[in-house]
VOTORLUM-329162 format. One record per residue: residue in three letters; x, y, z of N, C-alpha, C in turn. Coordinates in pm, whole numbers, plus 32768, in hexadecimal, padded with zeros to 4 digits. Each point is the difference from the previous one (the first is absolute). Layout:
BEGIN
+------+------+------+------+-------+-------+-------+------+------+------+
| type | n_xx | n_yy | n_zz | ca_xx | ca_yy | ca_zz | c_xx | c_yy | c_zz |
+------+------+------+------+-------+-------+-------+------+------+------+
|  ALA |    X |    Y |    Z |     X |     Y |     Z |    X |    Y |    Z |
...
+------+------+------+------+-------+-------+-------+------+------+------+
This chain:
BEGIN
+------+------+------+------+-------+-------+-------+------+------+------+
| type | n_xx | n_yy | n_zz | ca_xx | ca_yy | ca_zz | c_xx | c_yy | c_zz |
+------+------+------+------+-------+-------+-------+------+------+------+
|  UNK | 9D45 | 8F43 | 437E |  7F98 |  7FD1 |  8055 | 8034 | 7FEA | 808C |
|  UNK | 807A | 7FAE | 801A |  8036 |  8005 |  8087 | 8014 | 808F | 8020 |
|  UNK | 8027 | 8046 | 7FFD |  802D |  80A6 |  8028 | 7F5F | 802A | 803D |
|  UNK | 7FB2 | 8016 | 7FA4 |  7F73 |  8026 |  7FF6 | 7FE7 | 7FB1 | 809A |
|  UNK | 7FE8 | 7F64 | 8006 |  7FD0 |  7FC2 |  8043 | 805C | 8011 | 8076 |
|  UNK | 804D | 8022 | 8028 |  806F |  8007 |  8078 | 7FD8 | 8076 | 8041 |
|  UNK | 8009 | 805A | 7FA1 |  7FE2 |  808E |  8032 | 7F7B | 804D | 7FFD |
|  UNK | 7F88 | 7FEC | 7FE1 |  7F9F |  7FFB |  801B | 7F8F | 7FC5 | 801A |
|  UNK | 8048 | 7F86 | 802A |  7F6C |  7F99 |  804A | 8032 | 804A | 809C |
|  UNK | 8053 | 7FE9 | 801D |  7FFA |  801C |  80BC | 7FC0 | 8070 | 8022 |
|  UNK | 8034 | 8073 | 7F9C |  7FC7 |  8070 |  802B | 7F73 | 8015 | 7FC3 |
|  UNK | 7FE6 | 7FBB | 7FA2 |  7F94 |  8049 |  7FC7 | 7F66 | 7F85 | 801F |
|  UNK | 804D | 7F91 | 7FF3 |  7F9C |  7F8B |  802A | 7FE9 | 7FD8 | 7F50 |
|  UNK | 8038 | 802D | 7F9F |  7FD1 |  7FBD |  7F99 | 8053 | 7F9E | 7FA3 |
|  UNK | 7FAD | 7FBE | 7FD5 |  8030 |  7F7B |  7FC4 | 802E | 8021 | 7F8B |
|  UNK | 8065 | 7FDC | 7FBF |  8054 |  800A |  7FA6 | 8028 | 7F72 | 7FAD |
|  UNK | 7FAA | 7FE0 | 7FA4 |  803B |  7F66 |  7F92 | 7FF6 | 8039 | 7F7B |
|  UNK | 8050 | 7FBF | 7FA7 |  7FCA |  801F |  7F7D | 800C | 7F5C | 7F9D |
|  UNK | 7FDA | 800F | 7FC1 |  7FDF |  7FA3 |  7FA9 | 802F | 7FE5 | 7F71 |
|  UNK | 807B | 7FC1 | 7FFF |  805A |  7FC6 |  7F7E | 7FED | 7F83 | 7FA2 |
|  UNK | 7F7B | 8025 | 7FAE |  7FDD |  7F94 |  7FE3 | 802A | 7FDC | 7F40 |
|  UNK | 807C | 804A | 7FEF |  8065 |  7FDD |  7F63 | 7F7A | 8002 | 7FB8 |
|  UNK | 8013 | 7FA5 | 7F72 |  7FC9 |  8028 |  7F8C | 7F60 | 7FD5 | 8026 |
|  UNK | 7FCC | 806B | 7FE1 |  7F4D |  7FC1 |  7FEC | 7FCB | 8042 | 7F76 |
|  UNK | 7FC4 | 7FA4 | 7FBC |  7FA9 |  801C |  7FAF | 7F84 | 8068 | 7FFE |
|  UNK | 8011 | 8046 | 7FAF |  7F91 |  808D |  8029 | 7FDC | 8012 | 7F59 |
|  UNK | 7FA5 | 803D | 7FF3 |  7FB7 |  805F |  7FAD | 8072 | 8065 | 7FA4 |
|  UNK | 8024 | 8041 | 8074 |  80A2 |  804E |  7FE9 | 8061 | 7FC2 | 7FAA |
|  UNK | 8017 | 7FA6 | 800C |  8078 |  7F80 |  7FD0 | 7FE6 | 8009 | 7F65 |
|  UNK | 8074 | 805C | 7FBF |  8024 |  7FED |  7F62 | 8056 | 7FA5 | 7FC4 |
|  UNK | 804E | 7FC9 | 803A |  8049 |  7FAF |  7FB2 | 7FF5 | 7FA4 | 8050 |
|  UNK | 7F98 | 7F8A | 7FBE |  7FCA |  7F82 |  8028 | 8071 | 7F90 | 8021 |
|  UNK | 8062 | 802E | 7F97 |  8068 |  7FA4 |  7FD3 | 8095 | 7FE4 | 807A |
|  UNK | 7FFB | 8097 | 8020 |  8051 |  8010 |  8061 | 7FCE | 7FBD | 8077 |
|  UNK | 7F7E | 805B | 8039 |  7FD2 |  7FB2 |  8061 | 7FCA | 7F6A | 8006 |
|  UNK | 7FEA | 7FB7 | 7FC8 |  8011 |  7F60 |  7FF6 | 8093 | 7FEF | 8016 |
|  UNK | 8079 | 8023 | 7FDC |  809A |  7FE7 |  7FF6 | 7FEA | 7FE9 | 80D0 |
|  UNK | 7FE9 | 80A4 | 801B |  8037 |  801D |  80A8 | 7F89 | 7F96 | 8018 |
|  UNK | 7FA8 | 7FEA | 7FEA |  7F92 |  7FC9 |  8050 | 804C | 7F50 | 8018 |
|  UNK | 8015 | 7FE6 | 7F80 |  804B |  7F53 |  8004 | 8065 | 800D | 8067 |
|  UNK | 805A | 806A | 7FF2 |  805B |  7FFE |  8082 | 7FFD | 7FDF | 8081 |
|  UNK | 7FB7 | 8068 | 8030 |  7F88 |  800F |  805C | 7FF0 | 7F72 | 8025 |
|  UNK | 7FC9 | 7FE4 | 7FC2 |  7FCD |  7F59 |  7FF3 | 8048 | 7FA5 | 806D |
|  UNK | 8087 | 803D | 7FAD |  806B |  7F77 |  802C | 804E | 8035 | 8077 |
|  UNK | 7FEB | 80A1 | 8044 |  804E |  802C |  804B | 7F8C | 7FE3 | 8080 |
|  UNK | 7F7B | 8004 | 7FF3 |  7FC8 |  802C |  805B | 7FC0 | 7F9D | 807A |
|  UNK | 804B | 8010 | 807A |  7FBF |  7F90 |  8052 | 7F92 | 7F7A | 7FFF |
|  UNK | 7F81 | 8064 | 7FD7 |  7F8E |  7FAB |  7FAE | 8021 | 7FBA | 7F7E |
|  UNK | 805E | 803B | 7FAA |  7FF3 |  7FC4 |  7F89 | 7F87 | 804B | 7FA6 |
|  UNK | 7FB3 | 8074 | 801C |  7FBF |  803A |  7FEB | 7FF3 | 8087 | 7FFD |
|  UNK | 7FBD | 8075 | 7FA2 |  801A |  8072 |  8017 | 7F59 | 803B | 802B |
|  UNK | 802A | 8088 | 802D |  7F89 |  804B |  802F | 7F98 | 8007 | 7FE3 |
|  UNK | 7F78 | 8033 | 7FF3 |  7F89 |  800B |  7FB0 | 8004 | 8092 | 8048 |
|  UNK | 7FA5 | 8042 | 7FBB |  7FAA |  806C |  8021 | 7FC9 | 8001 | 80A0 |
|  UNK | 7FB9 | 7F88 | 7FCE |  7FA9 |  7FF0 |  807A | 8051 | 7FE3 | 8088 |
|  UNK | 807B | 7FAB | 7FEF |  8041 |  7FEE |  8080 | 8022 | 8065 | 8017 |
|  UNK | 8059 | 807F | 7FB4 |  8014 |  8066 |  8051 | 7F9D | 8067 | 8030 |
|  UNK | 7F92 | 801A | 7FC1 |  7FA3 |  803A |  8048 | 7FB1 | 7FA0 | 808A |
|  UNK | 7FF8 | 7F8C | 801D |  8009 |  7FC0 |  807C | 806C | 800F | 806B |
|  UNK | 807D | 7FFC | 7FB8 |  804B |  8033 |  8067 | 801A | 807B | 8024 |
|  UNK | 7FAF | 8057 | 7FCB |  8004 |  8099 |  801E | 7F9A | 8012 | 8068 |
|  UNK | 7FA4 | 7FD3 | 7FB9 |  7F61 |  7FF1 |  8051 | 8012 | 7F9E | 809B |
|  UNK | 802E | 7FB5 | 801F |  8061 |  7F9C |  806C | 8051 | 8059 | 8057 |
|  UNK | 804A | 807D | 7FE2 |  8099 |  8037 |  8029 | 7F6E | 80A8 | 7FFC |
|  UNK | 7FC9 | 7FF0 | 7FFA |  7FBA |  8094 |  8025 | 7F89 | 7FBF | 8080 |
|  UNK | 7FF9 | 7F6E | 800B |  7F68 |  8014 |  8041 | 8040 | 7FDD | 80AE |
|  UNK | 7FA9 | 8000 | 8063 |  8039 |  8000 |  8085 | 8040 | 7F85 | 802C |
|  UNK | 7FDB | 7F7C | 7F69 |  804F |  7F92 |  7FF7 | 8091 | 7FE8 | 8021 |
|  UNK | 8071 | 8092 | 7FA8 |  8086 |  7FDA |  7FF6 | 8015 | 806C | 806D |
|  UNK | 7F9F | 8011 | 8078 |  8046 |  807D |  8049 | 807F | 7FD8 | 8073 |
|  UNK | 8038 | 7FA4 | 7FFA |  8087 |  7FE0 |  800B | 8084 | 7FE0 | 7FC1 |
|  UNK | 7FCD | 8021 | 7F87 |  8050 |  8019 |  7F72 | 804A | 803D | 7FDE |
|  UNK | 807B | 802F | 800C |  8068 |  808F |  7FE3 | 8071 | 7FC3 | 7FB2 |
|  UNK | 8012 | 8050 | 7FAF |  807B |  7FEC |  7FC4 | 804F | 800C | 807B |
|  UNK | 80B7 | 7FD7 | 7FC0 |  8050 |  7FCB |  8060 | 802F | 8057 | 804F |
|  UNK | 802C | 800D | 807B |  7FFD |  804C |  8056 | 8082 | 7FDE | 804E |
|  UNK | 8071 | 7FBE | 7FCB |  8088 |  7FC6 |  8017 | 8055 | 8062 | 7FF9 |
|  UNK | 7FE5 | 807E | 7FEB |  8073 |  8043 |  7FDA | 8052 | 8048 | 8052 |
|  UNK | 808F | 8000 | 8036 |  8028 |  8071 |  8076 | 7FCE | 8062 | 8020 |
+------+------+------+------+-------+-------+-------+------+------+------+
């Protein structure tokens, strides 16, 4: 994402983020057992103390696409 965002926002003008949001519960999700294990982790690793929903990451997609985050770029630190 930095590379992406370094090298084609200046020239191209476009915004470059992506969105790392670890274990979420889906439809998809077969082994219930496992994912409850990473999810408790999660738990205890994660700033909030809380893990993702569905819905937060499609808000923050929906947020990072609208003319809202149009000062938004991934990091752009790089030599």
């Amino acid at each position: 994402m930095r590379y992406l965002a370094r090298n084609l926002g200046p020239q191209s003008r476009l915004r470059v983020n992506a969105i790392s949001a670890g274990p979420i519960r889906t439809w998809a999700t077969h082994d219930r057992r496992l994912l409850d294990m990473i999810t408790q982790r999660g738990k205890v690793k994660a700033p909030l103390s809380r893990t993702v929903t569905q819905t937060g990451v499609g808000s923050t997609a929906a947020f990072l696409a609208s003319p809202l985050a149009s000062g938004i770029t991934g990091p752009g630190d790089l030599p």
